[in-house]
N, C-alpha and C positions, 0 to 999 in steps of 0.2 A: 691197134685194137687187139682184145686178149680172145681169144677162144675159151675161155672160160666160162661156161652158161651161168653158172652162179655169180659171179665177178659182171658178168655184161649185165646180169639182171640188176643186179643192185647198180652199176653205173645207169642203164634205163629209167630205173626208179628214181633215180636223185634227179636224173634231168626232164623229167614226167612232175614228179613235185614244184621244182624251181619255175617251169616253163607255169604251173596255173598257180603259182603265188605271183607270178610276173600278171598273167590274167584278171586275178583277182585284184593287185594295185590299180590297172588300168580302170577299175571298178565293174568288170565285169562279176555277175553272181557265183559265189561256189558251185552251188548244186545246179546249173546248168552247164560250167563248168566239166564238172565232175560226171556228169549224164550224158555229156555229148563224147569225153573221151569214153565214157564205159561203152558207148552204144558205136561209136567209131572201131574201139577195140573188138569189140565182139563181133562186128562185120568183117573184121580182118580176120579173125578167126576164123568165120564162117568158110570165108574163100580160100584159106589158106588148107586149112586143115577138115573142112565139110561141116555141115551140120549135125551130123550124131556124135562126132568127135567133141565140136564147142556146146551143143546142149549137154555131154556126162561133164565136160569141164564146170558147166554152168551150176550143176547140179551138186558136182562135187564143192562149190567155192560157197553154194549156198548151205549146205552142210555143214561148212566148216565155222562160218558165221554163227549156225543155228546155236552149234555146241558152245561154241563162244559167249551167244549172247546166257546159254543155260551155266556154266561156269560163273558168268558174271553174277547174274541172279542169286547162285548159290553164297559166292563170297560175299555177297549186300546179303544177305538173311542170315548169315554166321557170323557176320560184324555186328549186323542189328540185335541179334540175343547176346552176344555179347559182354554188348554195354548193358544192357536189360538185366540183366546177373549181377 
C-alpha cells in the first residue's frame, strides 16, 4: 500500500463507490445508503479527530457545495440567455 494521501484517497474512493453500487444491486436504497456511510463517516471523524476539528471540516465541505451549487446556477442562467439571444 502507497503512503501517498492523495493516491490512498482516490484508491478509498473507488472502493467506497464500488462497495454501494454492490449495495445498491442487492437493491438496497441510494440515499440511505449514502446517509448511513456519511453519518458513519462523520462519527469516525468525530472520534478520530474531535468535534471542532469534524464540525470546521463540516462546515468547510458545506461551503464548498454552496459555491458549487451557485456556479451551477450561474452557468444554467448564461446558457438560458443565451439561447434567448
Amino acid at each position: 500500500m502507497t503512503n501517498d494521501v492523495s493516491a490512498l484517497r482516490a484508491q478509498l474512493s473507488d472502493e467506497w463507490q464500488k462497495l454501494a453500487i454492490e449495495l445498491i444491486k442487492k437493491g438496497l436504497p441510494a440515499e440511505l445508503i449514502f446517509e448511513t456511510l456519511l453519518t458513519v463517516g462523520l462519527a469516525g471523524q468525530v472520534e478520530v479527530l474531535g468535534k471542532d476539528v469534524a464540525a470546521g471540516r463540516l462546515v468547510a465541505i458545506a461551503e464548498q457545495l454552496s459555491e458549487q451549487v451557485c456556479r451551477e446556477k450561474e452557468a444554467l442562467q448564461e446558457a438560458s440567455n443565451a439561447t434567448k439571444n
